[in-house]
C-alpha positions in Angstrom: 127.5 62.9 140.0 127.4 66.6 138.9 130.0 68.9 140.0 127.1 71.8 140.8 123.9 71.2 141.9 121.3 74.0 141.5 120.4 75.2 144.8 118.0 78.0 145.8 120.6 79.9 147.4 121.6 80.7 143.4 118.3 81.8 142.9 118.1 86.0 142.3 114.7 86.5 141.9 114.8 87.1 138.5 113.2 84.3 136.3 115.4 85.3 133.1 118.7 85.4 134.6 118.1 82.0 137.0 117.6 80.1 133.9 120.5 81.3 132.6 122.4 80.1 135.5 120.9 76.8 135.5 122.0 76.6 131.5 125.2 77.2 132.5 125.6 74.9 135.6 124.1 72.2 133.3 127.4 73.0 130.6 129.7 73.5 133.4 128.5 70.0 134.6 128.8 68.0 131.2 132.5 69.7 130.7 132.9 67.5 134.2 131.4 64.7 132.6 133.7 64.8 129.9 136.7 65.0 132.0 136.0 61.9 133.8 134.9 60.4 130.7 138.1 60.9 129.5 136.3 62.5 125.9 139.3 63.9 123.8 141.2 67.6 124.4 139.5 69.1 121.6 135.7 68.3 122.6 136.1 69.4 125.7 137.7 72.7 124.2 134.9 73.1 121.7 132.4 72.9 125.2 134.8 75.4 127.2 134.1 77.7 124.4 130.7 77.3 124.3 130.4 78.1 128.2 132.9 81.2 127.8 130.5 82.5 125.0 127.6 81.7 126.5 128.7 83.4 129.7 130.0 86.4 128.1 126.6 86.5 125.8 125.1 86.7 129.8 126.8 88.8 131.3 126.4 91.0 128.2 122.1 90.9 129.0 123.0 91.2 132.8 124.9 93.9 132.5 122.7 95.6 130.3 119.7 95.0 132.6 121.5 96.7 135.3 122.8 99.6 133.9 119.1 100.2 132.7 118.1 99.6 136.6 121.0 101.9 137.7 121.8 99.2 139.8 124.1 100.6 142.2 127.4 97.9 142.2 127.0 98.0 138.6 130.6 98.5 137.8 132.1 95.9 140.9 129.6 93.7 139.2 130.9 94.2 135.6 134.3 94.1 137.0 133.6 90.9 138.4 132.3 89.6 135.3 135.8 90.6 133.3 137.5 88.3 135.8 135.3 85.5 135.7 135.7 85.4 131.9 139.5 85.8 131.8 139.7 82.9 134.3 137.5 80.6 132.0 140.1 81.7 129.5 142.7 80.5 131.5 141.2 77.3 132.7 140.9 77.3 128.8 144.4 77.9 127.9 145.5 75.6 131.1 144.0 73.1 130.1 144.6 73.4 125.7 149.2 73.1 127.1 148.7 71.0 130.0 150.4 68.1 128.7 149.1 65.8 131.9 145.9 67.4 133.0 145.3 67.2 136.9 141.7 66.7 136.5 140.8 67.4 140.1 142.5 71.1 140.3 140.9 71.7 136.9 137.5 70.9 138.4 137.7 72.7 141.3 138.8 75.7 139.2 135.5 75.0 137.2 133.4 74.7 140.3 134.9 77.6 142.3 134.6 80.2 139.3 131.1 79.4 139.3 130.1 79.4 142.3 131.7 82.4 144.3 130.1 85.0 141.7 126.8 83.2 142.8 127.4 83.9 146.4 128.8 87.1 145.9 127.6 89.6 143.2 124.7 87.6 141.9 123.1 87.4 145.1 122.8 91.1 145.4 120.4 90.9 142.4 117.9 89.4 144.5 117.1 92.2 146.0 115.8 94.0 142.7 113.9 91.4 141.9 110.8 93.0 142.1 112.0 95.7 140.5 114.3 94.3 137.0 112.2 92.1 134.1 115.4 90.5 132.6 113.8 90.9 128.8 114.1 88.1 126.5 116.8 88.8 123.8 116.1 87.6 120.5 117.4 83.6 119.5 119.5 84.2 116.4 120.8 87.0 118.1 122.2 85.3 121.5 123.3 82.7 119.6 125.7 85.1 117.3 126.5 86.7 120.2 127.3 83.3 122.1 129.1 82.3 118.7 131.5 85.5 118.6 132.6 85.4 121.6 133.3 81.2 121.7 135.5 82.3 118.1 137.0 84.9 120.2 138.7 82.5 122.9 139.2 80.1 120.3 141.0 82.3 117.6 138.7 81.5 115.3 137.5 83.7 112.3 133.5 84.3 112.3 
């Protein structure tokens, strides 16, 4: 069973950033997997990474789409965002000293960061829909962007 299910009540409206969200519901959903798998500490570290820096490679495009739009809760939005990315950084760090992991707090954290920015800032974005093309952001260059900022949470060295 998945910890999120897509629902149409995520969708905005804008066909770029819904499959996004969908990418990341689907890594949010196999870090649960792996959790009550029980797949070693640093695997499921590794995948936290990946879902911070694919996030903050996301909310990078969103934000950029909406400052272009002057989308007008632009900075509640990007504010938003900065929290959502420091608490994936402390579900992150909770989780790398927990000695005893209590797996059913750290998935409700997981499932509640997700979801409240849906039902909260994201769904304001449906509104523009028909106004906002989310453009389509070179490969290589999401994926270095995706890379820097996994390294970042990580401490790794690019």
């Amino acid at each position: 069973m998945a910890l999120i299910e897509w629902r149409d009540e995520f969708c905005t409206g804008v066909e770029g950033v819904d499959y996004e969200h969908q990418q990341l519901i689907k890594q949010v959903n196999m870090i649960y997997e792996m959790i009550n798998d029980n797949t070693d500490r640093d695997t499921v570290l590794d995948s936290l990474g990946d879902i911070y820096g694919s996030i903050s490679a996301h909310f990078a495009l969103e934000e950029q789409m909406m400052e272009r739009h002057k989308y007008d809760h632009f900075k509640e939005h990007q504010a938003d965002h900065e929290r959502l990315l420091d608490d994936i950084q402390d579900i992150s760090e909770a989780y790398e000293k927990a000695e005893a992991l209590d797996d059913e707090i750290f998935k409700q954290r997981l499932n509640d960061w997700f979801q409240i920015h849906f039902a909260t800032h994201d769904s304001r974005l449906h509104a523009l829909a028909h106004l906002i093309n989310h453009e389509v952001v070179c490969e290589s260059t999401l994926k270095t962007m995706i890379q820097d900022a996994k390294n970042t949470l990580l401490g790794r060295r690019s």
